[in-house]
Structures are given as structure tokens and as C-alpha cells.
N, C-alpha and C positions, 0 to 999 in steps of 0.2 A: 474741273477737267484735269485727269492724271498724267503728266508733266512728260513729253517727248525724251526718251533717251534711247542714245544709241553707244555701243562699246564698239572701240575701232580697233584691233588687237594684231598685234604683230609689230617685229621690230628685230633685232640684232644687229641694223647697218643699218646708217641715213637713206641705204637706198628703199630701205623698205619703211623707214620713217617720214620720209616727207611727203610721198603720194599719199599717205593716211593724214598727214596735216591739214593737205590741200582739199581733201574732201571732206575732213573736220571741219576746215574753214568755211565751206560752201554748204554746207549744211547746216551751219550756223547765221549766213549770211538770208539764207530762203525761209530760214527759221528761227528768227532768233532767240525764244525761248524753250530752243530745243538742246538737252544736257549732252554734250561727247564725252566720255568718259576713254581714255588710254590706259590699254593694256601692252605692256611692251617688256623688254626684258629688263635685266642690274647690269646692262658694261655701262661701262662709264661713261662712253660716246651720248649713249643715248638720254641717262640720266642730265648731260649737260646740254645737250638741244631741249630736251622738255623741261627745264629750268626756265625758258627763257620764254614759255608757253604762259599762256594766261586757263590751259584746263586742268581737270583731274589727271593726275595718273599713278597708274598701279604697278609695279615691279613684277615681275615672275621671275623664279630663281629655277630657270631653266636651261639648257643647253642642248646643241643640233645633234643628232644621233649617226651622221652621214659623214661616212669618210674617215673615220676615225679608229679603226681597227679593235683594239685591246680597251682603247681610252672610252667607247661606248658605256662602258659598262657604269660608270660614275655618271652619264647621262641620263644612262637610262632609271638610276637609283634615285633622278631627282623629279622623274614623271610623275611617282604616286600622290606627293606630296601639292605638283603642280598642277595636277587634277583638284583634289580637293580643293586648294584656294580659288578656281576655276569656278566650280562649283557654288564657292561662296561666294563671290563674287558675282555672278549672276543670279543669286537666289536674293542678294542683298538690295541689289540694282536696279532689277527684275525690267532688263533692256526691251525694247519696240524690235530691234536691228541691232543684228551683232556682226561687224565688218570682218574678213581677216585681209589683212593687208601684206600676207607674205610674211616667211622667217618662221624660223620654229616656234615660236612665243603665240603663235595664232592657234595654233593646234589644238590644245585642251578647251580651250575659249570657244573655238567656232563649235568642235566636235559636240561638245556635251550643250551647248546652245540650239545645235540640232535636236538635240534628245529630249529637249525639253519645249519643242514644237515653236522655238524663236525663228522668225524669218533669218536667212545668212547667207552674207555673200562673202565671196574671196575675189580678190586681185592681183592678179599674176603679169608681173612686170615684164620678164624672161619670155624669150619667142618660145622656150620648150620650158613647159609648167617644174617648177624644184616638187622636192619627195611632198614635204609638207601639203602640198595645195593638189599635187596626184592623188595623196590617201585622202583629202578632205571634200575631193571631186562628189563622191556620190551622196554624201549627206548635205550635202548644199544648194539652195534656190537655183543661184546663178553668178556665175564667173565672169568678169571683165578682166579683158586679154589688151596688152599693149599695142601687139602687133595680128596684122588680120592674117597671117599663116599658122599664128596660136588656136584659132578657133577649130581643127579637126581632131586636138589632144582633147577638148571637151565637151566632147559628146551629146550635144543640142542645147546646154547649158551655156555655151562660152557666146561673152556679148564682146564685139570689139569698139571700145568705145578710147583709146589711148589710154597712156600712163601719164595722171594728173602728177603737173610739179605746178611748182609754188607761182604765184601768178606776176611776181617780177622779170621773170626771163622771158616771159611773154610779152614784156615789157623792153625789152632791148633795143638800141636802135643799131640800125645798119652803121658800119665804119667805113671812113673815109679809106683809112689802112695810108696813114701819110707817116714816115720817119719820124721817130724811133720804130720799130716791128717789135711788138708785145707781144711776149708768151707766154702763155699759159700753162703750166705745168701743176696735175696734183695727180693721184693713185688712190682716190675717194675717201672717204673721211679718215680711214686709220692712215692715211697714206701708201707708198708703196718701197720698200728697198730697194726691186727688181728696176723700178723708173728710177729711183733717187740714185744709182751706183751709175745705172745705162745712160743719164744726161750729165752729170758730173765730168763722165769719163770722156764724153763730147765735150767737154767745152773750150777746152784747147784748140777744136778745130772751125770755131763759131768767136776766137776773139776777135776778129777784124769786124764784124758784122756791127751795123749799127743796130742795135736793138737792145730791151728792156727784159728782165725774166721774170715773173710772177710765179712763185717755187712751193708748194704744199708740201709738207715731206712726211706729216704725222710726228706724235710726240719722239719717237727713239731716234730718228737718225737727223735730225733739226742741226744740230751742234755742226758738226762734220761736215753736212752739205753745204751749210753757210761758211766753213771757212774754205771749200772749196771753191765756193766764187770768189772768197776775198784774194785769194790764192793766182788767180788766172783772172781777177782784175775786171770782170763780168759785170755790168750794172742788175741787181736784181732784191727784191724782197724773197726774205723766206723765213717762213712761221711754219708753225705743226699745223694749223688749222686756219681760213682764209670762214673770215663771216662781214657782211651777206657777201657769198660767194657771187650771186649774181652781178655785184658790181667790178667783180675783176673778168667776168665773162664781158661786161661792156667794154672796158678797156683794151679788150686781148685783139688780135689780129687772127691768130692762129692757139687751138688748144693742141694738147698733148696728154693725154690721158690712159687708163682702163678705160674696160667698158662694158661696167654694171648698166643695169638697165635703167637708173634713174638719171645718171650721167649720159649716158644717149638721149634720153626724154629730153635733159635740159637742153643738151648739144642743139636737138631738132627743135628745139620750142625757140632756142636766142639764133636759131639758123647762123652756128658758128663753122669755120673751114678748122678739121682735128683728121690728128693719125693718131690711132686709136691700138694699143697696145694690151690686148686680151691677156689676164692674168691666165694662165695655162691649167692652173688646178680647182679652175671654179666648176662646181660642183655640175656634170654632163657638160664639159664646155659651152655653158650658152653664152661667155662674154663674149666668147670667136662668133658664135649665130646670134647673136644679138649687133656684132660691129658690122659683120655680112649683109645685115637688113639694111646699111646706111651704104656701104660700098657695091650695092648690086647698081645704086642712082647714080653712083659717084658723087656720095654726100660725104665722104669720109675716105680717110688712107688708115691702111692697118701694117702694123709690123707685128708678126708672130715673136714672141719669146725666143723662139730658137734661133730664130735670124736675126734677131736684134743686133747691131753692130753700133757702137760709138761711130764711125763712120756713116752708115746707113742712117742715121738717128741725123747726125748734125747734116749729110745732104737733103735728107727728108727736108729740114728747116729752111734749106738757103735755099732752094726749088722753090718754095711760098713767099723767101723775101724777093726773090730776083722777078718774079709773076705776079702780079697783081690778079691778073687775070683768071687765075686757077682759082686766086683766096673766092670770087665774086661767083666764078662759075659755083662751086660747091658750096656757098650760104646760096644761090638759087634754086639749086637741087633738091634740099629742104625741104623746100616750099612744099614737096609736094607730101610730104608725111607731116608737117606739120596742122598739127589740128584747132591750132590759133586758142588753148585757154578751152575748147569746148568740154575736155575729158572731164572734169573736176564738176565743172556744169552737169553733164549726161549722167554721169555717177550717181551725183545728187538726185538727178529723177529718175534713177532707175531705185535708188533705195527707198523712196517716200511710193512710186509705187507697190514696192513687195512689203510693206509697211501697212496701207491701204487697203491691199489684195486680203490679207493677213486678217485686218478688222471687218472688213464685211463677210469673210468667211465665219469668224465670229458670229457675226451679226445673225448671216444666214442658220447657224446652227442653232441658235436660240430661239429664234423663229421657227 
């Protein structure tokens, strides 16, 4: 019997790397001598999470084509090349199910996996689909969509089943929220400056408070930020990089984040209370229509970019210590997009059926 494989492809950002984990994993768990193979990009984010993976995986030495004006042109001179290894890589593989899980690094993979009549799906995190999983819309089985206002961008194709994360956050328990008040602060895996200068610059007005700060800052601005709390005298941790993240999401009282879409997934999966701080220049702003889907329940508080105030930042915070009641109302809120762990499940049976479909269409033609 010819050995189940499947290539899960996509990557450039954790946020598009761990919902392809969580489905790797679950497709492992329903089948355990079935191969996943990772296709994903060379930053070095991602090289160090899939280090720490027990599968294959393969680099593409590729880059996003969006947004970039003049600098296009360097990206788009590393496509030909990221076709053929594309190519050989599925001709060497010769995959059941070829996943894209979002990011540029999906694109040659899924595309020419189409052309060569492999079943394929994508998964679009974002409430409005990025370029990559737009142009990949019509060569494709079928789409699973995070949010159920994503299903009208595709076209009879789009299944709303959540955005699988890792199945520890699912695992979170509810907080007492008793003193010290623990925050949470990161700007997703590369970290963010825009948060690291804008809570810094508050915390002169947060030294009276009793509380704890859990501080992501990403590798560049690490230095700086930690001597800024030794500075103003702050109890807090800070690292470039917080693993397993999920257990400072147990610890936290209140988050402080961006709001990529895997970062919302988790928010909504560990049902935490966050003011959620949209990076301004992500690509169609979907991190603002993506923090919208959690603020329309009052699962979430947003601060725009332009309003962001050292002021406004640290009243935000003293508002959740001085209320308990606010922290409990908005992890209740949750509840109600929370999909308790099923997505990664659903996923799973949505691909072993177009898997299925696939082999008795076989079947049929040879009969």
C-alpha cells in the first residue's frame, strides 16, 4: 500500500506557521503513518520553530511581491527558480494533498500542484483573503476561512471551519485575576517597535500599580526596552522571543498585542481580555478587520496607530486593573467564537475527504 503524504506549504510569519502545524499534527494523530512534509520559506523565524519540529522540511527561497514598489523586482527574479524547485518537489514526493496555509511561499506549491490534478486546499486566516490565496482562489478544491464573513470573497469554495492553533491554548484555564495584575505584552513573533517605544513611553504613568509585565520585544529593540524598565523600576521579563507562548497567556490577566490573525485565534481559543493595537500597514488592513470581528462582542479593545497615546495605553491598563469585572465580562464574550479545538479536527476531515473523493474518481475512471 503507497504511503499517505501530504505537503503543508506556506509560511513567512508564525502566524501562518502554526495553523499548518496544528493541522500537521492532526493529521498525524487520525493517521499515523501518514508523511507531512513542510514547505515554507529561509527567514530565520521560521527555520527556528521548525527546528524544534520532529518533520521534514523544505526552504523556498522566495519573497512577497506586495507592497513593495521598485524592490518587486528582486522578488519577482526569484519566482522562476522557486517554480522549478516547486516542481521538483512534487514530482519527487509525488503528494495525496497539497495544503497552502497562507504567505507567499504557498503559491508555486499549491499552483502547479493544481496542474498536475493533486487535490488542494488553502487556508486563509484574515477575514479578507491576502493576494496570494485571491490568485490561488480558482485553481483550488476548497478554502477554509477563519471567520464566517470570509465565505462571500470565495465563491462556493470557501468552508468556515476556524483557524486551527496549537492545541495548548485550548488548554488554558480561567484566572482568578488576584494581585500582582500580569501583562502581556508582544507584537507576534518578529516583535513590534511601534508597541515596544508606545508601552515604554507609558510606564512612568503605571509605576504605582501593582503589577507584573511579560515583555516580547523581538531580537532588535531587546536591549533598550529592558533597560527601560530597569529605568522606572517596573517588575517585568523581557526576551526577544517568549516559548511555549501559551504559558505566559496562562499567567496573563490582560494581553496587549497586534492583531495578526493567528494571534486573535489564540486570544479567542485561551478566551483572554486584550486591546489589540492593529499594525497600520498590513497588507488591505485586515489586522484592523480582523481585531473588529472580536470588538463588534466586546471580546476585545482596539487602539488605532494614530491614537495611540502613552496616556491612552497606560489608562487602557489601569481601567482592567481597577475592574475585574470588565477582565471576566470579555473572556465571556469569547465564548461565543470560540470553536473549543474543533478547527484542526474539521480541517483534518475535510482533507482525507478530498483525498478520498480524489481515489475513487481514480477508481471510477479505470473502470
Amino acid at each position: 500500500m503507497k504511503k499517505i503524504k501530504v505537503i503543508i506549504s506556506g509560511g513567512g510569519t508564525a502566524g501562518h506557521l502554526y495553523p499548518a502545524l496544528s493541522v500537521g499534527q492532526k493529521l498525524k494523530e487520525k493517521a499515523p503513518l501518514l508523511e507531512v512534509i513542510y514547505v515554507g520559506s529561509t527567514r530565520k523565524m521560521e527555520k527556528r520553530i521548525m527546528e524544534k519540529q520532529k518533520s521534514q522540511f523544505i526552504p523556498l527561497k522566495i519573497q512577497g511581491i506586495m507592497g513593495k514598489g521598485w524592490k518587486i523586482f528582486p522578488s519577482l527574479s526569484l519566482l522562476p527558480l522557486a517554480f522549478i524547485k516547486s516542481m521538483m518537489i512534487l514530482l519527487r514526493i509525488q503528494p495525496h494533498l497539497v495544503i497552502g496555509a497562507g504567505g507567499y511561499s504557498s503559491g508555486p506549491v499549491v499552483l502547479l500542484a493544481s496542474s498536475l490534478n493533486i487535490p488542494t486546499l488553502i487556508m486563509e486566516q484574515n477575514l479578507r483573503p491576502g493576494f496570494t490565496n485571491r490568485f490561488l482562489l480558482p485553481w483550488v478544491d476548497k478554502a477554509v476561512v477563519a471567520f464566517k464573513n470570509s465565505l462571500p470573497y470565495f465563491k462556493g469554495k470557501g468552508v468556515f471551519l476556524g483557524n486551527p492553533v496549537r492545541e495548548e491554548f485550548h488548554n488554558i484555564s480561567p484566572k482568578k485575576h488576584t494581585p500582582p495584575f500580569i501583562l502581556l505584552i508582544f507584537g507576534g513573533s518578529q516583535g513590534s517597535h511601534f508597541l515596544n517605544k508606545g508601552i515604554t513611553e507609558a510606564l512612568p504613568l503605571l509605576k504605582k500599580e501593582d503589577m507584573v509585565i511579560f515583555h516580547q520585544t523581538g531580537e532588535k529593540d531587546c536591549q533598550w526596552v529592558q533597560k527601560k524598565y530597569q529605568q522606572h523600576r517596573i517588575k517585568a521579563t523581557i526576551s526577544p522571543y517568549f516559548s511555549p507562548m501559551a504559558d505566559y497567556f496562562q499567567k496573563s490577566d490582560l494581553i496587549i498585542s497586534r492583531a495578526g490573525a493567528t494571534t486573535i485565534a489564540e486570544i479567542i481559543a485561551a478566551q483572554k481580555a486584550s486591546v489589540l493595537v492593529p499594525f497600520s500597514e498590513a497588507t488591505d488592513n485586515h489586522q484592523l478587520l480582523n481585531a473588529r470581528e472580536l470588538e463588534k462582542i466586546e471580546g476585545a479593545e482596539i487602539i488605532q496607530e494614530e491614537e495611540f497615546t502613552p496616556q491612552l495605553a497606560a489608562g487602557k491598563i489601569r481601567s482592567f486593573i481597577n475592574n475585574k469585572h470588565k477582565l471576566r465580562k470579555m473572556e465571556n464574550n469569547l465564548k461565543q467564537l470560540n470553536k473549543r479545538g474543533k478547527a484542526a479536527e474539521q480541517i483534518s476531515q475535510l482533507c482525507f475527504h478530498l483525498m478520498n473523493k480524489k481515489k475513487k474518481n481514480r477508481s471510477k475512471s479505470i473502470g
